[in-house]
C-alpha positions as CSV (number, residue, x, y, z in Angstrom):
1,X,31.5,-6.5,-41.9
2,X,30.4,-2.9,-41.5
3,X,30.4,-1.5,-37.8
4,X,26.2,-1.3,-37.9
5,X,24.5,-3.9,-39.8
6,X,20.7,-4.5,-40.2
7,X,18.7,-6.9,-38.9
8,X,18.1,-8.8,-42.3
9,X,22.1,-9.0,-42.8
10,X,22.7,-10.2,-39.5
11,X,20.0,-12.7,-40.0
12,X,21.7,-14.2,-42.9
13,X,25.1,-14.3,-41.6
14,X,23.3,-16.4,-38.9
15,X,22.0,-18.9,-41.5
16,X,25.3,-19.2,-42.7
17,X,26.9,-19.6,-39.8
18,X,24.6,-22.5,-38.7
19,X,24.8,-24.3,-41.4
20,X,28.4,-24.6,-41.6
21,X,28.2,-25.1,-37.6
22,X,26.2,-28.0,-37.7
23,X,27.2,-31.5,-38.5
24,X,26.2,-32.8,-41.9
25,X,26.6,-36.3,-41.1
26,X,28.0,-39.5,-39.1
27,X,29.2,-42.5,-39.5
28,X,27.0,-43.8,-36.0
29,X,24.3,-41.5,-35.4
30,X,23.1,-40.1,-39.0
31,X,19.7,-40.2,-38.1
32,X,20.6,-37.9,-35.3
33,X,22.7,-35.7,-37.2
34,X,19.6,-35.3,-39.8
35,X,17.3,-34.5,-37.0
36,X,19.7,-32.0,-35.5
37,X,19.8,-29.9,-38.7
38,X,15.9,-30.2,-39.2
39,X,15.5,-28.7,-35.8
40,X,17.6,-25.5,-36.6
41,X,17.4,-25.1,-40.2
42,X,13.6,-25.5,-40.8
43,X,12.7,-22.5,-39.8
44,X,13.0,-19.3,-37.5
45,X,13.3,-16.0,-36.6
46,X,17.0,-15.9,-35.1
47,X,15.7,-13.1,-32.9
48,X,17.3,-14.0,-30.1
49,X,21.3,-14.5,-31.8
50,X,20.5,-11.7,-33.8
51,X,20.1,-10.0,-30.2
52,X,23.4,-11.0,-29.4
53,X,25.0,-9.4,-32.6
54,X,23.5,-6.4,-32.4
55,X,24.3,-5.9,-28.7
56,X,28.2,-6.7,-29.2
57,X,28.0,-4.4,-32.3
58,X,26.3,-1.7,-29.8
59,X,29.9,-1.4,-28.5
60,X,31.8,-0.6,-31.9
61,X,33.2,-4.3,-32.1
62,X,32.6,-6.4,-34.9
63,X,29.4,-8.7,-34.6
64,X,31.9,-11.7,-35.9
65,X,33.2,-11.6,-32.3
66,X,29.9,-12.9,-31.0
67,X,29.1,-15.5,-34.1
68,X,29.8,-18.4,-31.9
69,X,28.3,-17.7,-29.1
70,X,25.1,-16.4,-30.7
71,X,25.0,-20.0,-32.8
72,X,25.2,-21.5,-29.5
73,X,22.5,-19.7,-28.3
74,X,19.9,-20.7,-31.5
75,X,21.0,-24.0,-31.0
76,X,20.0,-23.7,-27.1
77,X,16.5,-22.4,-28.6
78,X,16.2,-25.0,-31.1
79,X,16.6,-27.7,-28.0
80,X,14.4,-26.3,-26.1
81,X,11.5,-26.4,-28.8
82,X,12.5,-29.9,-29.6
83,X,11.5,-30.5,-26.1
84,X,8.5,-28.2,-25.8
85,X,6.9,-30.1,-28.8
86,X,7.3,-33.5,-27.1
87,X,3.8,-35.6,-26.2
88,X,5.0,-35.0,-22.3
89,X,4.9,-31.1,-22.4
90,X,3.0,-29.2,-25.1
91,X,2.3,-31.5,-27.4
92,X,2.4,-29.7,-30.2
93,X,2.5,-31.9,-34.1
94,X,3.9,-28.6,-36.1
95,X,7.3,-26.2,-36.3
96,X,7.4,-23.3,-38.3
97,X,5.1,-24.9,-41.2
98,X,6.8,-28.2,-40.7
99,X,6.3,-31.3,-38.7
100,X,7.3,-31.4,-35.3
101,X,10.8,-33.7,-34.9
102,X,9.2,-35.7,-32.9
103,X,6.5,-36.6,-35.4
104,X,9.2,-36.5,-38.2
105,X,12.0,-38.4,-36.3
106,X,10.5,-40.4,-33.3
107,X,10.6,-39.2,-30.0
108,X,13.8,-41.0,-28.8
109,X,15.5,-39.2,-31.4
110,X,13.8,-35.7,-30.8
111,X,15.2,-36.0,-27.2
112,X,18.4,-37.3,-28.2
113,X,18.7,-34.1,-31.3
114,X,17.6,-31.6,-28.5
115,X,20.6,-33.1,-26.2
116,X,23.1,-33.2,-28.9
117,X,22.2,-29.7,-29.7
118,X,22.8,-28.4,-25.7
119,X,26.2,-29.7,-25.9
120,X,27.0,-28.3,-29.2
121,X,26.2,-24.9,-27.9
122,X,28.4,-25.7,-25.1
123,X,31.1,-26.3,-27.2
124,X,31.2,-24.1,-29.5
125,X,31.6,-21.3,-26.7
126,X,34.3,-23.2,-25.1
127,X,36.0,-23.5,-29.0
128,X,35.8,-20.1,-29.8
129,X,38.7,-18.9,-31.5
130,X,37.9,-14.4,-31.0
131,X,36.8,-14.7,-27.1
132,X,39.2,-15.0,-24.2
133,X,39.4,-17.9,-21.6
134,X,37.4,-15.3,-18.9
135,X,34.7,-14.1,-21.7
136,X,33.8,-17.8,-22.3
137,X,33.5,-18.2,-18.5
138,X,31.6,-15.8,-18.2
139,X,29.3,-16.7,-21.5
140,X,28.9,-20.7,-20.0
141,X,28.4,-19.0,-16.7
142,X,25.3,-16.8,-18.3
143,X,23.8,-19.2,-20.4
144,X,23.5,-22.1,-18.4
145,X,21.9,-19.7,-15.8
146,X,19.4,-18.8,-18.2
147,X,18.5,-22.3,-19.0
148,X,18.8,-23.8,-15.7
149,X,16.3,-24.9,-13.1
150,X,15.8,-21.0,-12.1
151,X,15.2,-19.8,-15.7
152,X,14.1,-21.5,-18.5
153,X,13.6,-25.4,-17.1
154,X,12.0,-23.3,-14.0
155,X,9.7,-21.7,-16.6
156,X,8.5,-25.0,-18.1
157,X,8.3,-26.5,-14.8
158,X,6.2,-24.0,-13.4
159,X,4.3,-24.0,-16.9
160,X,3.6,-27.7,-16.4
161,X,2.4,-27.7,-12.8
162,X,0.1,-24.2,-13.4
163,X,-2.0,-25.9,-16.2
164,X,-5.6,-25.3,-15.6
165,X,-5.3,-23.4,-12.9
166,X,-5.7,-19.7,-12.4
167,X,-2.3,-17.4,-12.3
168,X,-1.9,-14.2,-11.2
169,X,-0.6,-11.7,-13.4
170,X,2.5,-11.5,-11.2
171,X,3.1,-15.1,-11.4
172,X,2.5,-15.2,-15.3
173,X,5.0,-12.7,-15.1
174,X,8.0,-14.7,-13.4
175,X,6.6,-17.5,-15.5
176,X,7.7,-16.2,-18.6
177,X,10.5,-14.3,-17.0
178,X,11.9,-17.8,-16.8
179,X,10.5,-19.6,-19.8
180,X,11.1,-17.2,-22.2
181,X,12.6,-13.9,-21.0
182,X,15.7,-15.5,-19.4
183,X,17.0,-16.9,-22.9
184,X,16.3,-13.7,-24.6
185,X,17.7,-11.3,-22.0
186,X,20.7,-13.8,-21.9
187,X,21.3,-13.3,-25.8
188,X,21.9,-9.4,-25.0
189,X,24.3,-9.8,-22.1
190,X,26.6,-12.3,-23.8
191,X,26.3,-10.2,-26.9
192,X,27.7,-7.5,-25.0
193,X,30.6,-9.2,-23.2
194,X,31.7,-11.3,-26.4
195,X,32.2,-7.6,-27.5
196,X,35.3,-7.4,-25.4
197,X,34.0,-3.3,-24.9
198,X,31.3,-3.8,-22.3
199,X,32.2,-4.8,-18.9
200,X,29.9,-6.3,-16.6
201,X,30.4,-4.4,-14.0
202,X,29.3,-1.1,-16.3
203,X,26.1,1.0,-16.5
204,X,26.2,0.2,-20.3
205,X,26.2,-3.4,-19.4
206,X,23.1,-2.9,-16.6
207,X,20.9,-1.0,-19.3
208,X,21.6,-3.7,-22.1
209,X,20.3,-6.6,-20.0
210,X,17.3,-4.9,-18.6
211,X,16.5,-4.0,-22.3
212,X,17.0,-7.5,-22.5
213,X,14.7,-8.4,-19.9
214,X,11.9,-5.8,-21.5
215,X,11.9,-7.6,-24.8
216,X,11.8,-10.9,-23.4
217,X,8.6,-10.4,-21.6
218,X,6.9,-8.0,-24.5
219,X,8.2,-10.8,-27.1
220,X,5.7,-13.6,-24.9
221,X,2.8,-11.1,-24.4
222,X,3.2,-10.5,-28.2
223,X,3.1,-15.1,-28.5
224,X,0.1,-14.8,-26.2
225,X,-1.9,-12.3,-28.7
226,X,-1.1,-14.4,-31.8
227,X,-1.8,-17.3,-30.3
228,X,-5.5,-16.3,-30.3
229,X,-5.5,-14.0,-33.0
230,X,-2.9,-16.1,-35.9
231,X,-4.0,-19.0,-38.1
232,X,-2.1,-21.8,-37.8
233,X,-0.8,-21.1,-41.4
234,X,0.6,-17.8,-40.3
235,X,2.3,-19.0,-37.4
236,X,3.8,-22.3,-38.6
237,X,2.7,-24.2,-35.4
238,X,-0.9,-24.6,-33.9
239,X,-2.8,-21.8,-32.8
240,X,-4.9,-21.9,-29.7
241,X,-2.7,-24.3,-28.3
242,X,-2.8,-22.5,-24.4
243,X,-6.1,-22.9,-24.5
244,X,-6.4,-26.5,-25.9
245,X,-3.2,-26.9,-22.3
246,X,-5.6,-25.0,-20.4
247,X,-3.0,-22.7,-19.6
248,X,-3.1,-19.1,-18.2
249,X,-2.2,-16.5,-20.4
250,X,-1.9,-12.1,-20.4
251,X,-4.9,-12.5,-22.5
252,X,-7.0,-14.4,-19.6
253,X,-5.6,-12.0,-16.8
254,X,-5.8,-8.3,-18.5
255,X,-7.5,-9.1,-21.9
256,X,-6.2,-8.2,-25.4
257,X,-6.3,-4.4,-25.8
258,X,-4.5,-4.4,-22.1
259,X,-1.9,-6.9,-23.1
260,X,-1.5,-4.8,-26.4
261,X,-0.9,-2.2,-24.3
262,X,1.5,-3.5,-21.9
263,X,3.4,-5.4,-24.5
264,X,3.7,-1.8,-25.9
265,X,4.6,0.1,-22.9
266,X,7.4,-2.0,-21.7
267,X,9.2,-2.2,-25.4
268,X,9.5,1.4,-24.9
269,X,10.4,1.4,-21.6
270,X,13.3,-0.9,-22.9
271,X,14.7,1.4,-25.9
272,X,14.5,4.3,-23.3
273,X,17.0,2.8,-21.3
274,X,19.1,1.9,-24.3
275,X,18.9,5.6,-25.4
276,X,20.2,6.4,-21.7
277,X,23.6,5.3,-23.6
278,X,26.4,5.8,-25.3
279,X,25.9,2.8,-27.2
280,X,24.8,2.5,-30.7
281,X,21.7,0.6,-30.5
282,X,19.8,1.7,-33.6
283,X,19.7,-2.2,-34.6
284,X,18.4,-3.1,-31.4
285,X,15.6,-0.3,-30.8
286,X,14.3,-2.2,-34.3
287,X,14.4,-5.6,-33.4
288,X,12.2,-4.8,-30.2
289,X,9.7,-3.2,-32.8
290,X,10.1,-6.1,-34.6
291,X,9.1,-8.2,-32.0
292,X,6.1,-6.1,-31.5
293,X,5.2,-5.8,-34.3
294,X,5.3,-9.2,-35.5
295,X,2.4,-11.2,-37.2
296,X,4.0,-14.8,-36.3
């Protein structure tokens, strides 16, 4: 693989990589294993392991060093919209132009494909044959903060309890700090230590993450805007939905052409930082205009 690769390569080396990742079937749970692949396979961006490439490549190292950990963290996504779907949160019938797993699996076997899919990502890191027994401590030790009861499960929590209510825009802020932002910043911190070039203990390493943290909270502002402003069609899931949950969004606090804005402002706030180093980070600069940018 070439030292700098584009966001479309990395995207299909990704694919690939999942495919051959996940299991294809089993001779006790097949119905699970066919779920499990529906849920990652159907559909998606990748944004956030194609984060984690691009930050180890940032470095000089080969993205390849990161493959497994950045599978393990789509597979951590894909759980967590198994989960977001269900009747007891969102509620939501459709997935990136497809049924929900849920509606096309049952929910016992949407939960079950949503835990199976946690501990996958789990092991892959730990089975990682290009990261050391320290990186893949420190990898667990980042991801499962991200996901935990102070990041994303905190998010939805706080999601949950906050419906119909009014939020500030400083809480709406640590909401999706949480829910969303924690995963994504995540994705560019392990990206960077799987690199074996970034310590964590380095300014390189500080700016990556806060990048991280930037594009995390500019990739939600960017759901919120769709959300009123996408057909369903375009987005592959239902539009409107926060207001059919009655929940708060950056649309009901600052409006759209202020949440434009800020969405806006603190992408490039981000790549400034990332142009503060050393580092490569051509790829990533364009995946936070992706996000931006994005029309689903």
């Amino acid at each position: 693989m070439k030292a700098s690769s584009n966001i479309e390569q990395l995207r299909n080396i990704i694919n690939k990589e999942l495919n051959l990742l996940l299991p294809q079937k089993s001779s006790i749970a097949d119905l699970l294993v066919q779920a499990m692949h529906y849920s990652v396979m159907g559909g998606g961006k990748r944004i956030r392991p194609i984060l984690a490439l691009a930050a180890c490549e940032s470095s000089g190292a080969n993205a390849t060093k990161a493959i497994d950990s950045a599978c393990a963290i789509e597979l951590i996504h894909a759980y967590s919209l198994i989960h977001d779907d269900l009747p007891a949160m969102d509620d939501d019938t459709l997935r990136h132009g497809q049924p929900s797993t849920h509606v096309q699996f049952g929910q016992a076997q949407a939960i079950l494909a949503g835990d199976a899919l946690q501990s996958l990502a789990f092991q892959l890191i730990s089975d990682s044959k290009g990261l050391t027994a320290t990186t893949k401590i420190d990898i667990v030790r980042i991801l499962s903060t991200a996901i935990g009861w102070n990041g994303m499960a905190g998010g939805q929590s706080m999601d949950i309890e906050s419906d119909g209510t009014n939020l500030s825009l400083s809480e709406i802020k640590a909401l999706h700090k949480a829910k969303t932002g924690a995963l994504i910043q995540a994705s560019v911190e392990i990206g960077a230590i799987a690199s074996n070039k970034i310590a964590m203990e380095s300014k390189e390493f500080t700016a990556l993450s806060e990048f991280g943290s930037s594009i995390g909270l500019a990739f939600q502002i960017v759901d919120d805007l769709l959300d009123v402003s996408a057909t369903t069609d375009e987005l592959g899931k239902p539009s409107h939905s926060d207001q059919r949950n009655k929940k708060k969004t950056f649309i009901d606090v600052l409006g759209l052409e202020k949440s434009k804005a800020l969405a806006s402002k603190i992408t490039q706030e981000g790549i400034v930082l990332l142009k503060q180093t050393d580092l490569n980070t051509d790829v990533l600069e364009s995946i936070a205009l992706e996000c931006i940018n994005r029309t689903k």
